[in-house]
C-alpha positions in Angstrom: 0.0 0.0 0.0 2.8 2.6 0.9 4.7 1.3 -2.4 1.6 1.9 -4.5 1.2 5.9 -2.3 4.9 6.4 -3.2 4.6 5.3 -7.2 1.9 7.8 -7.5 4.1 10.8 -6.4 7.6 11.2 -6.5 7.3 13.9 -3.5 5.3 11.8 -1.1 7.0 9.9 1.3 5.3 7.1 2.5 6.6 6.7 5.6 3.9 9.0 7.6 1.8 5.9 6.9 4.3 3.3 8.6 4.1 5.4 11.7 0.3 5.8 11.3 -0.1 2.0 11.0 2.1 1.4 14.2 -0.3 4.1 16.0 -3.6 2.3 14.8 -1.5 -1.1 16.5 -0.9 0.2 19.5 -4.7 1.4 19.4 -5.6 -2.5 18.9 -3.9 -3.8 21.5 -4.9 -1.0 24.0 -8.6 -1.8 23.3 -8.3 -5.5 23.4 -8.2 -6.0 27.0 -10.9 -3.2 27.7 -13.6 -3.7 24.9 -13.3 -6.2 22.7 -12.3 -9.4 25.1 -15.2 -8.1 27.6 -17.7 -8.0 24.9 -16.8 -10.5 22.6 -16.3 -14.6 23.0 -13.3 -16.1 20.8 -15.6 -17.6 18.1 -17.2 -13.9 17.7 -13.2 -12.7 17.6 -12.1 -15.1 14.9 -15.1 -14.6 12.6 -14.6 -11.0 12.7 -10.8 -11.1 12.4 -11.0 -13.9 9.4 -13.7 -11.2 7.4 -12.0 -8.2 8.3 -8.5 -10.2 7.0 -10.8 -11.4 3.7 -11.7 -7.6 3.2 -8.2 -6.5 3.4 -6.8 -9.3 1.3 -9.4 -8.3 -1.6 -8.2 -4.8 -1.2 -4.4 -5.9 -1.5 -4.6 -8.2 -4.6 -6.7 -5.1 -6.6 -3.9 -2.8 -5.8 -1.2 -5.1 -6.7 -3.3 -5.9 -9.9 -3.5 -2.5 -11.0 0.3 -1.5 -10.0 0.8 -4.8 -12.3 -1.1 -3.5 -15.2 0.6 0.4 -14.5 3.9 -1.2 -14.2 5.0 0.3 -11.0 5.5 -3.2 -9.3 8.3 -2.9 -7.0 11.8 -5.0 -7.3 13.7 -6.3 -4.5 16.5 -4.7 -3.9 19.7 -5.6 -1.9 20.1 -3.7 1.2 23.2 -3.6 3.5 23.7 -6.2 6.1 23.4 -3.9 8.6 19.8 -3.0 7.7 18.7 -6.7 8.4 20.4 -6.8 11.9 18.9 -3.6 13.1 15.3 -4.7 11.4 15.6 -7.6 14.1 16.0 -4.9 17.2 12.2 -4.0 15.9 11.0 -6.5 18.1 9.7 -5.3 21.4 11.4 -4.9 24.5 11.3 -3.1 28.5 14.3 -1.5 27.3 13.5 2.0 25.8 17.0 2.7 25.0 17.9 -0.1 23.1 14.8 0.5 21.2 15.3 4.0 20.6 18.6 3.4 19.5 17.6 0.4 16.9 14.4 2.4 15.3 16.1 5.7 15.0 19.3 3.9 13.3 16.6 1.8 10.9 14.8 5.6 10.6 18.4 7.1 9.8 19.1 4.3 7.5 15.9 4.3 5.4 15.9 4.2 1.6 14.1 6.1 -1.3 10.8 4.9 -1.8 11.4 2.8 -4.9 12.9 0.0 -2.4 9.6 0.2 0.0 9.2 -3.3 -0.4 12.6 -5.1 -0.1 13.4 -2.5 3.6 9.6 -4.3 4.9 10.3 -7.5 3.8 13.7 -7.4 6.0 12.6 -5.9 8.8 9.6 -8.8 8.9 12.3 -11.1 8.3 14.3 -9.9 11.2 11.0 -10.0 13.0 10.5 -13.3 12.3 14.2 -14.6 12.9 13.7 -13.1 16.4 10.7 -14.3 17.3 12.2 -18.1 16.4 15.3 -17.3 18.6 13.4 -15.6 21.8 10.5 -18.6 21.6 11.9 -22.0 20.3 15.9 -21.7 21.2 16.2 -20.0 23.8 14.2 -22.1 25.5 16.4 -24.9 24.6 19.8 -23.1 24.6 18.9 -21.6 28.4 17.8 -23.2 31.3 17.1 -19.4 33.1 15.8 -16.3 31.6 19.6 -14.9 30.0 18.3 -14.2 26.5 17.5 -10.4 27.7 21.3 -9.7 29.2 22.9 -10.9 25.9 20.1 -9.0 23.4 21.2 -5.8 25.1 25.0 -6.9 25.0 24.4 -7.7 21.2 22.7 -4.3 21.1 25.7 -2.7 22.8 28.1 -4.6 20.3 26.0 -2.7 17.7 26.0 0.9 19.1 30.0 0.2 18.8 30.0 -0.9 15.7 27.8 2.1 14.4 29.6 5.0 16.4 33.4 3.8 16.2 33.6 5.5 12.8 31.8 8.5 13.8 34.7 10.0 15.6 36.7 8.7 18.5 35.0 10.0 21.4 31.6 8.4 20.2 33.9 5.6 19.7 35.3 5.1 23.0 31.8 5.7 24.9 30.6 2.8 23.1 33.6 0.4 23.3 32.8 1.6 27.5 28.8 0.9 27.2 30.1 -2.4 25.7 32.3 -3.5 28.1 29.9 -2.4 31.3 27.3 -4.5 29.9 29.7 -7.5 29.7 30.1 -7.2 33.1 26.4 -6.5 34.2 25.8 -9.3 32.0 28.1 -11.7 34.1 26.7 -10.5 37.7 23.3 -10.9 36.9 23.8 -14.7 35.4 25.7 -14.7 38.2 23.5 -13.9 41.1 20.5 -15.8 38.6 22.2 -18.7 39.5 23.9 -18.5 42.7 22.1 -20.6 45.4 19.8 -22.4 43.1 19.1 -25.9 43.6 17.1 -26.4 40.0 17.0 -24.0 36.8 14.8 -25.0 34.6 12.2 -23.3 31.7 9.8 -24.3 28.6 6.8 -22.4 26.6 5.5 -21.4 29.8 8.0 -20.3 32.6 11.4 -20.5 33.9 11.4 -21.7 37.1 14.0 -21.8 40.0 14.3 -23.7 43.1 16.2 -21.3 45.5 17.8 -21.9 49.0 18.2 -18.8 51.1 19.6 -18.7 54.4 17.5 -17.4 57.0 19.0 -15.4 60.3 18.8 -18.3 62.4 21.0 -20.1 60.3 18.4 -22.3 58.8 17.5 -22.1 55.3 14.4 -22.0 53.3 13.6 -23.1 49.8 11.9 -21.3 47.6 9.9 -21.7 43.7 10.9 -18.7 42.2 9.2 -17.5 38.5 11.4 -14.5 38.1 11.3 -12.3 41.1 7.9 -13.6 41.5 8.1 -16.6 44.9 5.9 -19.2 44.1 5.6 -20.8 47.3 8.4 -22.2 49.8 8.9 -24.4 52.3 11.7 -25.0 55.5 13.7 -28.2 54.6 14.1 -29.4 58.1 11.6 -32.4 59.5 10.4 -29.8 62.5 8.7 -27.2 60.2 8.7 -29.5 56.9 4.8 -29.6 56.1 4.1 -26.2 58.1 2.2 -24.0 55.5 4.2 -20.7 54.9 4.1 -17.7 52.7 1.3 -16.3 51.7 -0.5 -19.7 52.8 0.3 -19.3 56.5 -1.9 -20.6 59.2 -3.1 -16.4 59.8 -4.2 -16.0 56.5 -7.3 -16.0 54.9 -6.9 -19.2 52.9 -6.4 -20.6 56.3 -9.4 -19.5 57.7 -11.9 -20.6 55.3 -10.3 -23.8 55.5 -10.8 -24.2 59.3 -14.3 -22.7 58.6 -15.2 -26.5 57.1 -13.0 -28.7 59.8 -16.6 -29.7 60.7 -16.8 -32.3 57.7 -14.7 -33.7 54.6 -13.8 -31.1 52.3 -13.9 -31.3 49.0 -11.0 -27.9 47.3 -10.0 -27.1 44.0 -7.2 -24.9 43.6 -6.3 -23.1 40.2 -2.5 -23.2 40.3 0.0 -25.3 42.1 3.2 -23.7 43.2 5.0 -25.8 45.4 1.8 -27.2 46.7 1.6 -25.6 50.3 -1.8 -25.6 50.5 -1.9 -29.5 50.4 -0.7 -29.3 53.9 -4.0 -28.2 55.1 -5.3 -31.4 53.7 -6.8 -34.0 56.1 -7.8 -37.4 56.2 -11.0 -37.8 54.0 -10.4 -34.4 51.6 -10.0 -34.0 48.4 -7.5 -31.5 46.9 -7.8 -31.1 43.3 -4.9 -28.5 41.8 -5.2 -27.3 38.3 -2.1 -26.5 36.5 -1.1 -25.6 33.1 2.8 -25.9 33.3 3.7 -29.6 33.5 7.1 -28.4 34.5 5.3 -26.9 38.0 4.2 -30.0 39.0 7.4 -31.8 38.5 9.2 -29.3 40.5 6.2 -29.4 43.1 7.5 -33.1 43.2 10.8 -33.4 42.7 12.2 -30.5 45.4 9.4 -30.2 47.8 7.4 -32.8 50.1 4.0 -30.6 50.5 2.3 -33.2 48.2 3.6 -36.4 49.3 3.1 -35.7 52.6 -0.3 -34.7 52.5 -3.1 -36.5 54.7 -5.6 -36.5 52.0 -6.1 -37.1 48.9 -4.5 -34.9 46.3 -5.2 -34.9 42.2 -3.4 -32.8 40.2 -5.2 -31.9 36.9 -2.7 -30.4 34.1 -4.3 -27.5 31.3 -5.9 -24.3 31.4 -8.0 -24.2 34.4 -10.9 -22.8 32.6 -11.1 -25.2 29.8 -10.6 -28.2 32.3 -13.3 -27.2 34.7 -16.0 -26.0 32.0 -15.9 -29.8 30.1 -15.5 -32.2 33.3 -18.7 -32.9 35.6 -19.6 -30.4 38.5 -17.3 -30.5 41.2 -19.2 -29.2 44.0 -16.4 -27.8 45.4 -16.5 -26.9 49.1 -13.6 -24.1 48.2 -12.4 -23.1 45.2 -8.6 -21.0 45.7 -7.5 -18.8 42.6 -4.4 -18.3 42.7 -3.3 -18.6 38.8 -1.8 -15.3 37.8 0.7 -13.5 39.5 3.6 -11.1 38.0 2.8 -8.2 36.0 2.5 -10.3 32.7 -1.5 -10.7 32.7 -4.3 -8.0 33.1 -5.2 -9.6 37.0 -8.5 -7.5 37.3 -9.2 -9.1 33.7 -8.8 -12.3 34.0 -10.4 -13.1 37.7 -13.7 -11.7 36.6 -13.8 -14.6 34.0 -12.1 -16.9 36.8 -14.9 -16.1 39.7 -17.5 -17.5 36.6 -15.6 -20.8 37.8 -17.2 -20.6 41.3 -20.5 -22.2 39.0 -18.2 -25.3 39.8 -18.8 -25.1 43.7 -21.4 -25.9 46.0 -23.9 -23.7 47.2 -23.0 -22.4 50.2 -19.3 -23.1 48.9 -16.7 -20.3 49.3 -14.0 -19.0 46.9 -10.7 -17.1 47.3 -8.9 -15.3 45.4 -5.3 -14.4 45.2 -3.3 -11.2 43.3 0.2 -10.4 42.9 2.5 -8.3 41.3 6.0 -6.5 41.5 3.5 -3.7 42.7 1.9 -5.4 45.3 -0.7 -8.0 46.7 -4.4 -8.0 47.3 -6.6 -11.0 48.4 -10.3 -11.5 48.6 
């Protein structure tokens, strides 16, 4: 579309539109969460999507018919290698700088209009090459999260290669960025690793088992997601299956579960963790955790005795939480615990007004809890 704008004025540049078209993104993704997830179910989403797509695609193939039939198709032209390497630092990132730097070198380094189509088509290459390294080997390359550390060391490796011929000065405050970043880079794989019992990640997380030495010179493990603790527990045999964290015997959890001491109860629990809250379990119960990351429950297994040493009976039912409770029977859960989202990744206040729908699954006079977290803080109901 910006090829066939550009053929039909020398003058115009076309690349008002790109930033146009990145505005009217940003514009999509800022009213997904707030109006069209609310209103809309995913069959609704995909019909609209695939006609809306259809209507553009029509659009596309009678502009590239009549630029056919005008001859202003567009050739492919090389471009330096450096263009394809800087189109890859178009991918997102928490790092303004390093994006600053890669979009106003790819702005600075833009050609005429004429080679519109071979600059996209790299910079979606790059896209694409990026998206492959960051979701399929990293993942199989890393065992933590160390792909962010070395995409800004490559980007500081590019800022030197970029401003060592732009004068010495500039040259040496790079080759310095460079070199500080090495080092950063080091402490934090460092400290990422230091202490930890098991690294591990896959699609969904990386996890780390964690032992931290307490004051009284006792030590206590923790699930880590991140910075995000996913439950802990105190390796010795004294305090072993004592519920801690955010589970403690003074929380609220804990009081709705002594609330139903009178009889059997029957819990379901979206998310795992390291399983603490199988240690409320007595003889009789039935604790049913839903999980989506398999790797969760093996770690819940494999470095922590919460659910082997529970009293009752515990099931452990792996997938999305919402799928797996809206296509097996009615529950009648006595208590149902949310605690599935945590971290700053998912929309919280979203997401748990489509979780409480789950509460369908318990019994009448049942009660539910929900739990919140983020790097900003932590609310319970």
């Amino acid at each position: 579309m910006q090829a066939r704008y550009a053929g039909r004025s020398n003058s115009a540049l076309p690349y008002k539109l790109f930033a146009l078209s990145n505005l009217a993104s940003l514009a999509g993704l800022l009213a997904y969460p707030f109006v069209i997830e609310p209103v809309f179910t995913l069959r609704e989403q995909s019909a609209a999507w695939s006609i809306a797509y259809g209507i553009f695609s029509a659009f596309a193939m009678s502009a590239a018919a009549i630029n056919a039939r005008k001859g202003t198709s567009q050739g492919l032209a090389r471009q330096p290698l450096a263009q394809a390497t800087e189109g890859s630092g178009d991918a997102p990132s928490s790092h303004d700088k390093a994006c600053m730097f890669c979009h106003g070198e790819l702005a600075h380094r833009k050609p005429s209009p004429r080679h519109l189509t071979g600059f996209y088509l790299i910079i979606s290459a790059g896209g694409a090459f990026g998206g492959r390294l960051i979701s399929v080997a990293a993942p199989t390359l890393f065992r933590g999260y160390f792909e962010m550390p070395l995409a800004l060391l490559a980007c500081a490796a590019l800022v030197t290669a970029v401003h060592v011929r732009r004068g010495w000065m500039a040259g040496t405050a790079s080759v310095v960025l460079t070199l500080g970043i090495v080092v950063m880079t080091g402490y934090y794989v460092q400290g990422y690793a230091e202490g930890a019992v098991a690294l591990d990640r896959n699609f969904y997380d990386w996890l780390r088992v964690k032992d931290v030495p307490k004051g009284d010179g006792s030590n206590f493990r923790y699930l880590l997601h991140g910075a995000i603790i996913h439950g802990g527990q105190f390796p010795d045999d004294n305090r072993r299956n004592r519920p801690t964290a955010y589970y403690g015997m003074s929380t609220g959890v804990a009081a709705a579960i002594r609330s139903l001491n009178d009889r059997p109860v029957r819990a379901g629990i979206i998310g795992l963790g390291s399983g603490i809250l199988a240690a409320y379990s007595r003889p009789g119960d039935v604790y049913r955790f839903y999980e989506i990351n398999p790797m969760v429950e093996k770690f819940a297994r494999d470095y922590f005795t919460f659910l082997s040493a529970a009293q009752g009976k515990v099931e452990i039912v792996l997938g999305d939480a919402r799928i797996s409770l809206e296509r097996e029977e009615v529950q009648n859960y006595d208590l149902l615990v949310v605690d599935a989202f945590s971290g700053d990744a998912i929309p919280v206040q979203q997401e748990c007004r489509k979780q409480t729908g789950a509460c369908s699954c318990a019994r009448e006079r049942g009660s539910a809890a929900i739990r919140q977290e983020s790097r900003r803080g932590r609310t319970a109901s």
